[in-house]
C-alpha positions as CSV (number, residue, x, y, z in Angstrom):
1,X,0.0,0.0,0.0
2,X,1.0,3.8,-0.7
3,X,1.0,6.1,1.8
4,X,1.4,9.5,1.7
5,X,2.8,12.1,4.2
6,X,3.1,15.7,4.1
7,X,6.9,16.8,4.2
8,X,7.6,20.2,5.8
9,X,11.0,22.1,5.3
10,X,11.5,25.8,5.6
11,X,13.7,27.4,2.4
12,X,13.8,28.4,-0.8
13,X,12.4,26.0,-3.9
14,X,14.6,23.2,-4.4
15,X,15.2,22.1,-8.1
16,X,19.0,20.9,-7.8
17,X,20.8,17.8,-8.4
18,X,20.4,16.5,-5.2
19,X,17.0,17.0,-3.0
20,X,17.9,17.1,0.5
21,X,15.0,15.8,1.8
22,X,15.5,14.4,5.7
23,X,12.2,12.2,6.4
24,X,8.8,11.7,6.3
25,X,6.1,12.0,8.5
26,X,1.9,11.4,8.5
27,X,-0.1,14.8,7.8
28,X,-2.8,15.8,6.2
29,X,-2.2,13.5,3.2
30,X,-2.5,10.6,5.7
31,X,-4.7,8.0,4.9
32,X,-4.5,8.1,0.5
33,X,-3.1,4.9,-0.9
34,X,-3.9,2.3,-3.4
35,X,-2.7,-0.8,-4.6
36,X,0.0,-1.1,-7.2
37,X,-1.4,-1.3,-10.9
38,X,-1.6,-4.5,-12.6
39,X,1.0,-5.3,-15.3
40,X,4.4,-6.8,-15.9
41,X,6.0,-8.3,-13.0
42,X,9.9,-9.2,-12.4
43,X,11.0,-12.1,-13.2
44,X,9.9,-14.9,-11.5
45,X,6.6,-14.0,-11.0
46,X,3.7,-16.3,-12.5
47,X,2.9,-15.9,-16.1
48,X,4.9,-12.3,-16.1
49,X,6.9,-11.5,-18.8
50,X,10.9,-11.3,-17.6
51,X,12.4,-8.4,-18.3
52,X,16.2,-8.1,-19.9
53,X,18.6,-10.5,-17.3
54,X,20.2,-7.8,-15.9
55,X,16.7,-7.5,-13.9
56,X,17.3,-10.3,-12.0
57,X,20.7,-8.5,-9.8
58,X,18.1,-5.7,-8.6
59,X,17.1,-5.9,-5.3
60,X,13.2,-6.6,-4.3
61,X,11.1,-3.6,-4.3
62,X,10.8,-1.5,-1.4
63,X,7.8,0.3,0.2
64,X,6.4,2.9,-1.8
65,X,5.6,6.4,-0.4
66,X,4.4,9.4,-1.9
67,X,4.3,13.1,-0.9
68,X,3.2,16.6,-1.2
69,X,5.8,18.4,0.7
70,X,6.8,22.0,1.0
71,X,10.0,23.1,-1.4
72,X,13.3,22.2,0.8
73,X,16.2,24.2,0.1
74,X,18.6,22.6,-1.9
75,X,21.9,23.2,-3.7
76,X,22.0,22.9,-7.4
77,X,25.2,21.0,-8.4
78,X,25.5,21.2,-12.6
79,X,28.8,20.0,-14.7
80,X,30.2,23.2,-16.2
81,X,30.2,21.7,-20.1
82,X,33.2,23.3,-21.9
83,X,32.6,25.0,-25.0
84,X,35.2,26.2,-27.6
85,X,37.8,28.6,-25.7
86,X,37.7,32.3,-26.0
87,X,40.4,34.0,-28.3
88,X,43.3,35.2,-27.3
89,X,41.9,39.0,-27.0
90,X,39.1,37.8,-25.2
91,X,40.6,35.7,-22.5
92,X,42.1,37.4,-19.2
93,X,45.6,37.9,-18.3
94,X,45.1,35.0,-16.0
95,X,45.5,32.1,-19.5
96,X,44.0,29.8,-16.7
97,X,41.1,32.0,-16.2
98,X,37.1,30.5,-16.9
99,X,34.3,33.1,-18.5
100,X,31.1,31.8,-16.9
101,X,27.6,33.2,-18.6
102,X,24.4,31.9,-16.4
103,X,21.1,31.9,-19.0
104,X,18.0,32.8,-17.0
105,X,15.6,29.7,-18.1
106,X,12.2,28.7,-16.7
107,X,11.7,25.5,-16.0
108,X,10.3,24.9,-19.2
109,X,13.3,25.4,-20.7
110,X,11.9,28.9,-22.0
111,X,14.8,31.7,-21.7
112,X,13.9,34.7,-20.2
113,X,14.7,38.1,-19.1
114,X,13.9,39.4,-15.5
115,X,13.1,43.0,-14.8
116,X,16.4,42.9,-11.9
117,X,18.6,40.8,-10.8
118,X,21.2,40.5,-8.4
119,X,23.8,37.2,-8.5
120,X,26.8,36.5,-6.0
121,X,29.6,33.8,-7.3
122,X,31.4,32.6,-3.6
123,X,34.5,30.4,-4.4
124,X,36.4,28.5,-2.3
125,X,39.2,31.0,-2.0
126,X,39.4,34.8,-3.2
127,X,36.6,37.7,-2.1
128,X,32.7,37.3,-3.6
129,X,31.7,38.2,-6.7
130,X,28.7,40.3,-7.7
131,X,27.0,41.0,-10.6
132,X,23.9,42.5,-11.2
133,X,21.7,43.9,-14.1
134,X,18.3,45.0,-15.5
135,X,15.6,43.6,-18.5
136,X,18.7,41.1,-18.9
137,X,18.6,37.5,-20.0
138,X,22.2,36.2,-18.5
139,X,24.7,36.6,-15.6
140,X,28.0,36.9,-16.7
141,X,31.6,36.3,-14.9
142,X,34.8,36.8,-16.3
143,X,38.4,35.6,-14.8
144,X,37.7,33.0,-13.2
145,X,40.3,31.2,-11.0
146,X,39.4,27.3,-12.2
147,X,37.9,26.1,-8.5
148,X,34.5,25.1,-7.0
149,X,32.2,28.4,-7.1
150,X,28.4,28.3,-5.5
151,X,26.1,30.9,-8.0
152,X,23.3,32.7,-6.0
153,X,20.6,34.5,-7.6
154,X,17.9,36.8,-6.5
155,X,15.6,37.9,-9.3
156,X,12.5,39.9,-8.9
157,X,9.7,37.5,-9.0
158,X,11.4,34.5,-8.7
159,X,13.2,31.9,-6.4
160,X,16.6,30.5,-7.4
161,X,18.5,27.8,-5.4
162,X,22.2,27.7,-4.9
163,X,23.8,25.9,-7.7
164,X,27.2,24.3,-7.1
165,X,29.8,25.1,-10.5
166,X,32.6,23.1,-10.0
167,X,35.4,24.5,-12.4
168,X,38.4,23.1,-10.5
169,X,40.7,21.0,-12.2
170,X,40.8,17.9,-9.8
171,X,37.0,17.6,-10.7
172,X,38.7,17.3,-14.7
173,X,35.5,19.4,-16.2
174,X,38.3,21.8,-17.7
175,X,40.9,20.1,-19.7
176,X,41.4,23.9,-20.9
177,X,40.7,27.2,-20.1
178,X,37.3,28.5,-21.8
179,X,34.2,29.7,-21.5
180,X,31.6,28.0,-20.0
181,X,27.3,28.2,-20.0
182,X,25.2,26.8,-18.3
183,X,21.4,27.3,-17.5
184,X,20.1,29.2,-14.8
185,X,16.7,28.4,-13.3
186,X,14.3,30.5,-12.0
187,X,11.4,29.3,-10.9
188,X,8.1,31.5,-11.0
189,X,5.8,31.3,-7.9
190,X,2.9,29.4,-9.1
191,X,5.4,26.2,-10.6
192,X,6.2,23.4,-8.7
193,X,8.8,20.7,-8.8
194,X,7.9,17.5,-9.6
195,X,10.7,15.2,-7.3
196,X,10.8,11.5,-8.3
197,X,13.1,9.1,-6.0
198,X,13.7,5.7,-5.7
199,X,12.6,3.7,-2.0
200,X,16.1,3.9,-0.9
201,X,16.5,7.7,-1.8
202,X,18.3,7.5,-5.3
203,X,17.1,9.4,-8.7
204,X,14.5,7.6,-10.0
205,X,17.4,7.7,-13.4
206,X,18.8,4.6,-11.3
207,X,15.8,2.8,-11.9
208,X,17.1,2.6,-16.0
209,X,20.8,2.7,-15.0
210,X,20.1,-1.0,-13.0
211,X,19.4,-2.5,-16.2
212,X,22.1,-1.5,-17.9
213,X,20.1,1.0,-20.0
214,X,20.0,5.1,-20.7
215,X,17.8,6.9,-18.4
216,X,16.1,8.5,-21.7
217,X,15.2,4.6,-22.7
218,X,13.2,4.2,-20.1
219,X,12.0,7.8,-18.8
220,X,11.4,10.3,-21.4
221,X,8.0,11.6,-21.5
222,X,7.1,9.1,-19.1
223,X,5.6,11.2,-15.9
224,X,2.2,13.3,-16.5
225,X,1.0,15.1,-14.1
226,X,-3.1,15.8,-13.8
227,X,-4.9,17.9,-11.3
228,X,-8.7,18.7,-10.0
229,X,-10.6,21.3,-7.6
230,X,-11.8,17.7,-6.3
231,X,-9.4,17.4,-3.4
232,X,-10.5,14.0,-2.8
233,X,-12.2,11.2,-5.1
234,X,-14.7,8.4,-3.8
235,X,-13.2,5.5,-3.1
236,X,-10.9,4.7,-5.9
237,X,-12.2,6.6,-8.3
238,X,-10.4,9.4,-9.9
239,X,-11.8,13.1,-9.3
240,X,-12.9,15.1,-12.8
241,X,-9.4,16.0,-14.2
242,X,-9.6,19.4,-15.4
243,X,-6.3,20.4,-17.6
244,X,-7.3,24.4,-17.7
245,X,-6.1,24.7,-13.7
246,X,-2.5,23.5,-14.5
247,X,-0.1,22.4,-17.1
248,X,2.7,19.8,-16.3
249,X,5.9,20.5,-18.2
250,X,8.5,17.6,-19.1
251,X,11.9,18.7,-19.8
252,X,12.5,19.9,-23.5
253,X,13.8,17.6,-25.9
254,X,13.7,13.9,-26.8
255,X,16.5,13.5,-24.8
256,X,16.3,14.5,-21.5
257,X,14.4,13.4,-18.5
258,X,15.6,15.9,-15.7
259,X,15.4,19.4,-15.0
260,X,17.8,18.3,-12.3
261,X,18.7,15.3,-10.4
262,X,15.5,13.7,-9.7
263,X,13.3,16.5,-10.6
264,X,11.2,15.0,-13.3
265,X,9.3,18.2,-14.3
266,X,7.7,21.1,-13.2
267,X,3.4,21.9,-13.0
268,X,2.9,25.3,-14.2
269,X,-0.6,26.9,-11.9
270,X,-3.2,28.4,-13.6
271,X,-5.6,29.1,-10.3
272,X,-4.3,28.8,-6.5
273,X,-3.6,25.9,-4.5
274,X,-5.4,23.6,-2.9
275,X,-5.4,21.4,-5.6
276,X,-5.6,17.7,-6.4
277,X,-2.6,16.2,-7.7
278,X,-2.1,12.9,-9.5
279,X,1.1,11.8,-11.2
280,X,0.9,9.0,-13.8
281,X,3.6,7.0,-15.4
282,X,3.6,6.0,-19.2
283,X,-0.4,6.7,-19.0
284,X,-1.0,4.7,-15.8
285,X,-2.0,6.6,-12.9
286,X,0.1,5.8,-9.8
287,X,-0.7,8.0,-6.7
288,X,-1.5,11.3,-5.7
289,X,-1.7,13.9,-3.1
290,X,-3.3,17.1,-1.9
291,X,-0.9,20.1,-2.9
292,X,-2.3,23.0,-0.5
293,X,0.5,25.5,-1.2
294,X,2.7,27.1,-3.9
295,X,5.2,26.5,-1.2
296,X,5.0,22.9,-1.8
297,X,6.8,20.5,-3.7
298,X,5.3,17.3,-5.5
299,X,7.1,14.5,-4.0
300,X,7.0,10.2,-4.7
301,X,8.8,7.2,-5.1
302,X,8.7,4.6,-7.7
303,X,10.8,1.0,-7.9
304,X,11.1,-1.6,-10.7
305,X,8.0,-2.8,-10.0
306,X,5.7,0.2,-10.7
307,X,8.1,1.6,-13.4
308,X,7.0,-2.5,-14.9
309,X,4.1,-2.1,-14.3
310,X,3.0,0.9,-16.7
311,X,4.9,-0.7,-19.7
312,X,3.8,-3.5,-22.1
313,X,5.0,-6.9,-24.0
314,X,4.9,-8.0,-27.4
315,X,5.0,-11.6,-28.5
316,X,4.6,-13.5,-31.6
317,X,5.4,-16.6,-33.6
318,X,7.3,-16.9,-37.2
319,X,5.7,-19.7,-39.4
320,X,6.4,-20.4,-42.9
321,X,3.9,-18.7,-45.3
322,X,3.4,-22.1,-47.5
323,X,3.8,-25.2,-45.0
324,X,2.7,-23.0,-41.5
325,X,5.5,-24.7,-39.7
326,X,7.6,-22.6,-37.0
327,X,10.6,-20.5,-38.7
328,X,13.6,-20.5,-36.4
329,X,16.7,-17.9,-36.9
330,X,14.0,-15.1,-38.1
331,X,15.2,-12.1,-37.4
332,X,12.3,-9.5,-35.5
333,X,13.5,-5.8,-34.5
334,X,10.6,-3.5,-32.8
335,X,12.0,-0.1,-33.4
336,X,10.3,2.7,-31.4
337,X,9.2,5.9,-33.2
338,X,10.7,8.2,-30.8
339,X,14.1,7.5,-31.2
340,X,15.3,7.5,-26.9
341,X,12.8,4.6,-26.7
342,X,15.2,2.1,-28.7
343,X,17.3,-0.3,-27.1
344,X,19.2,-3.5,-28.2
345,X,16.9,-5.9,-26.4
346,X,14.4,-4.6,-29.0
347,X,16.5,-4.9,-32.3
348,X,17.4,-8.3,-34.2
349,X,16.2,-10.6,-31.7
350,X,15.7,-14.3,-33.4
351,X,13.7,-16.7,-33.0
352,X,13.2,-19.5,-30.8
353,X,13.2,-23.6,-32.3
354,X,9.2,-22.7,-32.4
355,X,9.0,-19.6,-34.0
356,X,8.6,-18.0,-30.7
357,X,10.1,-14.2,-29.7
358,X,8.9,-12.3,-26.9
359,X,9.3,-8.2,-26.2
360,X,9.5,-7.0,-22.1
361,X,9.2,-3.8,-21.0
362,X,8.5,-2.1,-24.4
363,X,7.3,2.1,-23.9
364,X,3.6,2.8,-25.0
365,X,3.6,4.6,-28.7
366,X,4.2,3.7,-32.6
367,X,6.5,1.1,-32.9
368,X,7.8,-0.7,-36.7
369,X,7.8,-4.4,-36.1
370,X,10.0,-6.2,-38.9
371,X,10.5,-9.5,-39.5
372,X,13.4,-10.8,-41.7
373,X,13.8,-14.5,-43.0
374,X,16.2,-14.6,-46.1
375,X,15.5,-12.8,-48.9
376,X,11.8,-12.1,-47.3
377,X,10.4,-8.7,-44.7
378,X,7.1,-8.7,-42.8
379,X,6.6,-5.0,-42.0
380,X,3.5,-3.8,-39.6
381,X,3.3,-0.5,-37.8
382,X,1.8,-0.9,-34.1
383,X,0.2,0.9,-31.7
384,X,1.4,-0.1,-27.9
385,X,-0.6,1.3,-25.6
386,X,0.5,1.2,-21.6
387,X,0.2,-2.1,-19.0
388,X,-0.9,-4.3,-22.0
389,X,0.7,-7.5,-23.5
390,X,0.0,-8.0,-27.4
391,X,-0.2,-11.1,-28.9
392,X,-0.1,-11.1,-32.1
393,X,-0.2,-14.9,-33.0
394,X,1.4,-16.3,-35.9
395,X,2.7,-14.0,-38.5
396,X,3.5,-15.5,-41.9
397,X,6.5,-15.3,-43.7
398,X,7.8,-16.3,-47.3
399,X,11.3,-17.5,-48.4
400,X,12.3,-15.7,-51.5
401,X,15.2,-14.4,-53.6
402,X,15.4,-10.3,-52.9
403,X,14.5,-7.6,-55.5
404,X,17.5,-5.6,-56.7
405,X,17.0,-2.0,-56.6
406,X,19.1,0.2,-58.8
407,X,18.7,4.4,-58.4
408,X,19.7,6.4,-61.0
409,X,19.2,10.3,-62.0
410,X,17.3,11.0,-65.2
411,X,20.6,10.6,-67.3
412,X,20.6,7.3,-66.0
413,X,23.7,7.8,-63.8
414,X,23.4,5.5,-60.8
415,X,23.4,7.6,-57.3
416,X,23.4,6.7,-53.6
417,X,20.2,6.6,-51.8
418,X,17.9,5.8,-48.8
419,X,15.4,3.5,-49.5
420,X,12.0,3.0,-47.7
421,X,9.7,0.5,-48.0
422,X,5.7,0.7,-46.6
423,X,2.5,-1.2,-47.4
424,X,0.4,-0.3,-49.9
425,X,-3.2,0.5,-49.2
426,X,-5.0,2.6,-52.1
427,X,-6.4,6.1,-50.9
428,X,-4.1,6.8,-48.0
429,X,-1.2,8.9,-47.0
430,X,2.2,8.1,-47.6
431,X,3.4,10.0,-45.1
432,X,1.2,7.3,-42.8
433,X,2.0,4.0,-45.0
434,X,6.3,4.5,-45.1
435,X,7.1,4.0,-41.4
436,X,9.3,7.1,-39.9
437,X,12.8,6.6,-38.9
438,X,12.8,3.1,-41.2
439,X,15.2,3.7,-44.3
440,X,18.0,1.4,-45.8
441,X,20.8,2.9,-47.7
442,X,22.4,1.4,-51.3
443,X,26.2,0.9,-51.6
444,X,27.6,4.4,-53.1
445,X,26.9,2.5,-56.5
446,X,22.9,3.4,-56.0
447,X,22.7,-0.7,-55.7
448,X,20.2,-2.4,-53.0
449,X,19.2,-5.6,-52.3
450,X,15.4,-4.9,-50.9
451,X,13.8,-8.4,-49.1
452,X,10.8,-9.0,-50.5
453,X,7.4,-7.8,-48.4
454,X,4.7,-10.9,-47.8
455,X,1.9,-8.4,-49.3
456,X,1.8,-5.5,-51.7
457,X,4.0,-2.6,-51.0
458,X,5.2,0.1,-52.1
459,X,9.2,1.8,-52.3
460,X,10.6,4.9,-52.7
461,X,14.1,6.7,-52.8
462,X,15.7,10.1,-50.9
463,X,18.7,10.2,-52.7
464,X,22.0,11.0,-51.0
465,X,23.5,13.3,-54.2
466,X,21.7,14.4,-57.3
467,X,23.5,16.2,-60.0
468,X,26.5,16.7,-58.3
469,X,24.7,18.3,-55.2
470,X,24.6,15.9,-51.9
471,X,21.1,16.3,-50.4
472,X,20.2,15.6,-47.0
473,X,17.1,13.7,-45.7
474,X,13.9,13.8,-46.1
475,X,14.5,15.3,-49.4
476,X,12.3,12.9,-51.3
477,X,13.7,12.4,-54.6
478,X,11.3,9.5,-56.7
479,X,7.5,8.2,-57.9
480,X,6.2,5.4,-55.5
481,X,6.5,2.1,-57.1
482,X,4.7,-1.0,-56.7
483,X,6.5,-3.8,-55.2
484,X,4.1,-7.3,-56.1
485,X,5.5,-10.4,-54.3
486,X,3.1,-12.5,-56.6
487,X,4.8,-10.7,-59.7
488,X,8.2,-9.6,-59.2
489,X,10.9,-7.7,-61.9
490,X,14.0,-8.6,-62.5
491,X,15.1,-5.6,-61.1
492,X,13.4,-2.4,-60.0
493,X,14.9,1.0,-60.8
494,X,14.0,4.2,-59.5
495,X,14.2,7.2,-61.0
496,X,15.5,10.1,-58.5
497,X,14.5,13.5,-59.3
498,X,14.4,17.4,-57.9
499,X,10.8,18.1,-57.1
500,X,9.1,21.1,-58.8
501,X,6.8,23.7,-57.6
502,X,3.3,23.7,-58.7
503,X,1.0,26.6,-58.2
504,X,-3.0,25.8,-58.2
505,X,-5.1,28.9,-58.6
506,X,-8.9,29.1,-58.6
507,X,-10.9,29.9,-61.3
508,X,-13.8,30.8,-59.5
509,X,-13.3,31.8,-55.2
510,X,-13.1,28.9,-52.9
511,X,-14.9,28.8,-49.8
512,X,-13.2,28.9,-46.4
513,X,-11.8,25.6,-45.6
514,X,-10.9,24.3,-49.0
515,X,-7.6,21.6,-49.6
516,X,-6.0,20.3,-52.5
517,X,-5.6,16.3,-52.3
518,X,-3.0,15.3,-54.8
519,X,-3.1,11.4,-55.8
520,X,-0.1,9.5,-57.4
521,X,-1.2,6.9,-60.6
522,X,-0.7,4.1,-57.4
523,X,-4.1,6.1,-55.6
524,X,-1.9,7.1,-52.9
525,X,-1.9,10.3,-51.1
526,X,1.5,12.5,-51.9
527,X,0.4,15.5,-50.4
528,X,-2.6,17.6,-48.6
529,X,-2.4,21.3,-48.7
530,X,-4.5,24.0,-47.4
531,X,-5.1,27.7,-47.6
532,X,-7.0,30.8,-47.3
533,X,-10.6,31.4,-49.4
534,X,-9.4,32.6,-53.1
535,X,-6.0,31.8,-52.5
536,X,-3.5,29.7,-54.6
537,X,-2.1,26.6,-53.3
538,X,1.8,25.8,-53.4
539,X,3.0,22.3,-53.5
540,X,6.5,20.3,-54.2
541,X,5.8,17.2,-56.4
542,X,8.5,14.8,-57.6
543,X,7.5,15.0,-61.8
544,X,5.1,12.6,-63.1
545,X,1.3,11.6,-63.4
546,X,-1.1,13.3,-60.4
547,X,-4.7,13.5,-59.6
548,X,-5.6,17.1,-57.8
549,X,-9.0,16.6,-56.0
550,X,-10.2,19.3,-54.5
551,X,-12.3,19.5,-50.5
552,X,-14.3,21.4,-48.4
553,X,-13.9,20.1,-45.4
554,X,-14.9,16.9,-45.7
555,X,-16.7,16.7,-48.9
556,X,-15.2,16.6,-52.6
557,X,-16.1,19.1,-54.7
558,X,-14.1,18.9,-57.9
559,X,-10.9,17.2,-59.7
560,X,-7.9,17.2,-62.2
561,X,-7.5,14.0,-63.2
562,X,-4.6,12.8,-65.2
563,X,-2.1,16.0,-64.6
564,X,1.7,15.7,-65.6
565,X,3.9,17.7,-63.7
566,X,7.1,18.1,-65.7
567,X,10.9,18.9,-64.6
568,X,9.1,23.1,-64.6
569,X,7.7,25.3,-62.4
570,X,3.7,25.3,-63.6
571,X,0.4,27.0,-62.8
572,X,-2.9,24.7,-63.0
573,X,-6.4,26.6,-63.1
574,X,-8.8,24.5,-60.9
575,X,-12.5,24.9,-60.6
C-alpha cells in the first residue's frame, strides 16, 4: 500500500541535483493509498513476462511512499560543459582563467529576461563576486580562477537555489581554459517541482541505469501530471481531471528526463492551490496527493516494479507462409518511433526452435515491427498502448530471392540513396503508410538488395546526391513504385528526381476551408495542402502523373484527373 505524508521544510524552492530531503512524517495526506497497478511483474513471477537479465541482480522492491511536501532548500550542483575557448583577445591575463555566462531559463526550458537581478559567485578562496543587471537574460563572470564556485541569484519575481559550478581541475570538467554556459533556473511562484526518487532515496534515473540502459530509454516523457478542484475522489475513483487549472511541463527535448537530479518536471498553476494532484507513469496513474500550497513541492517514489508495471509486452510466432511450420533464426526488431525509446533488447532478436520471440518492458507509442527471413520482410506498424501485452499470433513469412533496386538520375547515372519501403493500401497517405525513422541505404553504386514484403507494397528513394549536389534527408527524390510479391521484376529502378513547384489557382473563389488532395497513378496520397478562401495553393511534387482533387472540409467538390507535372515550375487553373 501507498501512503502518503506531508513533508515540511523551511527554504527556498529546491530544483537541484540533489533533493535534500531528511524524512517523512503522516499529515494531512494521511490515509491516501492504493494498490500497485496491474501489469508486468519481475521475473519470477507467475505468467509475467521477464524483463532483460540484468533485472534479476536488482534488489526486491521496497515500500512505496508518496508526498506533497513543502520546497526544501537545496543546492543545485551542474557540470560546467566546456565550449570552444575564448580567443586570445578575449581571454584574461590570467591564461587559466574560466568566463562563466548563467542563461536565466524557466523551467520549461523557455529563456527569459527578468526586470532585476542581483547574482553573488562565492569560491572556495578569493573575495565574492557580484553581478547585477536590469531587462537582462544572462549573468555573466569573467576571470575565473578554475575552483568550486556556489552561483546565488535573487531575481524579482522569482526563487533560485544555490547551484554548485565546479570549475576546478581535480574535478577534470576543464581540460582547458574556456568559457563556459550553463542554465540558470528560476522558478516563478505558481510552478512546482515535480521530485521522483527511488525507496532507498536514489534518482529515479537509477531505476534505468540498473538495467544496464539510458535513463532516456526508459523515462522520457514518461511522468504526466493531472490535477482537479476535487481534493478527494470516492473511493478509488479518480476526481474530474480538469487540464485548464495547471499544465505539467517535461523537460525539453527527446533526450532529457531531468530538470535536475530527480526533478522529473515542473506543473505550471493556472488558479491557487489547494489542488488535487495525481502523477501518472507512461499513461497509468500511480498515486496522488493534496498540494495546499505554492510552497510545496510534489514528492514520490517509484521501484522496478511500478516503473514495470506501466509498460507492455509484445510476442509473436514466425511460421512459414506455404507449410505454416515454425521459422527458427527469423530475425524480429521492434523499433520505437521516438528515437530515446530504442534499445538492443528490442532490435534483431531471433527466434526461438518454435517460432517464438517475446518483447519486455516495451514504452507505449508507434513502434515498426520487422520481420526478416532470407530474402523475405514482414513489416507492420503498431500501436502499444501502456500495461498491456499484445499477442499477435502467428505471423507469416515467405522464403524468397530479394528484389534488386538500382537508383539512378534522369541521365541514368546511378546515385546513392535511402530506400524505404511501406505497405500499400489505395487512398491513404504516404506520409502514414512508409514507417518514420525506417530507411535502408544502397552501396555508393545506387545498388540495393530490398527483401521482399509478404503483401503488396510500395518503395521509394531520398537520394543522398543528385546532379552533383549531396542532399540531405527527407528530401524525397522518386515516384512510389509497386512492389508485387506475386509478380516480381528482374530488377526495379528508381528514377530520382528534384521536385518542382506547382501553383493551383482558382478559377472561381473557394470557400473557407478548401484543400487540394493530390493522388499519385498508385491512388496514394502525396500530399494535402490547405489555404485561405481565393488563394493559390503551393506544392512540391517529384515530376510525373497526379490527380488534384479538391475538399471542403470533408466533402469533394471537384478534380484534375490525369495531370503531368514536368521537370518546370507550372500553374494549373482549378475549378
Amino acid at each position: 500500500m501507498r501512503t502518503l505524508g506531508l513533508l515540511l521544510f523551511s527554504g527556498a524552492l529546491a530544483c537541484g541535483l540533489a533533493w535534500f530531503i531528511h524524512g517523512h512524517s503522516e499529515g494531512e495526506l494521511g490515509g491516501i493509498s492504493g494498490d500497485r497497478p496491474e501489469g508486468l511483474r519481475p521475473e519470477g513471477s507467475d505468467g509475467a513476462l521477464s524483463p532483460p537479465s540484468a533485472a534479476e541482480e536488482i534488489a526486491g522492491a521496497g515500500s512505496i511512499q508518496t508526498s506533497v511536501s513543502e520546497k526544501p532548500a537545496a543546492r543545485l550542483v551542474e557540470p560546467a560543459p566546456v565550449t570552444p575557448p575564448l580567443s586570445s583577445e578575449d581571454q584574461s591575463e590570467d591564461p587559466s582563467s574560466v568566463s562563466f555566462t548563467g542563461e536565466l531559463v524557466l523551467p520549461s526550458g523557455e529563456r527569459i529576461e527578468v526586470a532585476s537581478f542581483r547574482a553573488e559567485l562565492r569560491g572556495e578562496s578569493g573575495p565574492a563576486l557580484s553581478a547585477s543587471g536590469v531587462g537582462q537574460g544572462s549573468i555573466s563572470f569573467r576571470g575565473l580562477t578554475p575552483q568550486v564556485y556556489e552561483l546565488s541569484v535573487q531575481a524579482e519575481g522569482y526563487t533560485h537555489d544555490t547551484q554548485v559550478l565546479d570549475y576546478s581541475d581535480a574535478a577534470g570538467e576543464l581540460e582547458e581554459p574556456g568559457a563556459v554556459t550553463v542554465r540558470v533556473i528560476l522558478w516563478p511562484s505558481n510552478w512546482i517541482p515535480l521530485v521522483i526518487r527511488t525507496a532507498d532515496g536514489r534518482p529515479f534515473r537509477a531505476l534505468a541505469e540498473d538495467l544496464g540502459w539510458e535513463a532516456r530509454q526508459m523515462f522520457v516523457k514518461a511522468f504526466d501530471i493531472k490535477v482537479s478542484a476535487e481534493l478527494a475522489g470516492p473511493g478509488s475513483e479518480l476526481p474530474a481531471l480538469d487540464p485548464e487549472l495547471a499544465t505539467f511541463h517535461v523537460p525539453s527535448g527527446n533526450q532529457v528526463v531531468e530538470l535536475a537530479s530527480a526533478v522529473a518536471g515542473s506543473l505550471e498553476l493556472h488558479v491557487d492551490p489547494p489542488l488535487w494532484a495525481g502523477l501518472w507513469i507512461h499513461g497509468q496513474h500511480f498515486a496522488s496527493g493534496i498540494l495546499r500550497s505554492t510552497r510545496e513541492q510534489l514528492y514520490f517514489e517509484i521501484d522496478h516494479e511500478d516503473v514495470a508495471a506501466s509498460l507492455s509486452r509484445v510476442e509473436l510466432r514466425v511460421v512459414d507462409s506455404a507449410s505454416g511450420l515454425p521459422v527458427a533464426g527469423a530475425r524480429v526488431t521492434l523499433k520505437a518511433d521516438i528515437s530515446s525509446h530504442r534499445r538492443a533488447d528490442l532490435s534483431d532478436q531471433e527466434t526461438d526452435a518454435d517460432g517464438v520471440t517475446r518483447f519486455g518492458w516495451v514504452m507505449p507509442g508507434e513502434h515498426v515491427l520487422t520481420i526478416l527471413r532470407e530474402g523475405s520482410i514482414v513489416q507492420r506498424i503498431l500501436t502499444v498502448k501502456s500495461a498491456t501485452t499484445i499477442n499477435l499470433g502467428d505471423v507469416p513469412i515467405g522464403s524468397s530471392p530479394e528484389l534488386t533496386v538500382r537508383v539512378v538520375d534522369v541521365r541514368g547515372n546511378e546515385v546513392p540513396a535511402w530506400i524505404e519501403i511501406g505497405p500499400f493500401e489505395r487512398g491513404r497517405s504516404v506520409r502514414e503508410l512508409y514507417p518514420p525513422n525506417i530507411h535502408r541505404k544502397t552501396s555508393d553504386d545506387g545498388h540495393y538488395s530490398a527483401p521482399v514484403p509478404d503483401r503488396k507494397s510500395i518503395i521509394r528513394a531520398r537520394p543522398l546526391r543528385l546532379n552533383g549536389t549531396t542532399r540531405s534527408y527527407p528530401h524525397v527524390g522518386s515516384l512510389n513504385h509497386l512492389i508485387d510479391p506475386a509478380a516480381l521484376l528482374p530488377e526495379l529502378v528508381i528514377i530520382a528526381q528534384d521536385p518542382v513547384a506547382l501553383s493551383i489557382e482558382p478559377i472561381s473563389p473557394w470557400g473557407e476551408g478548401h484543400s487540394i488532395r493530390f493522388e499519385d497513378e498508385l491512388g496514394l496520397v502525396v500530399e494535402l495542402v490547405s489555404g485561405e478562401a481565393s488563394a493559390s495553393l503551393q506544392v512540391n511534387l517529384v515530376p510525373g502523373v497526379y490527380t488534384a482533387r479538391r475538399f471542403n472540409g470533408d466533402v469533394e467538390v471537384g478534380s484534375l484527373p490525369g495531370q503531368l507535372v514536368s521537370t518546370t515550375s507550372k500553374v494549373v487553373r482549378c475549378p
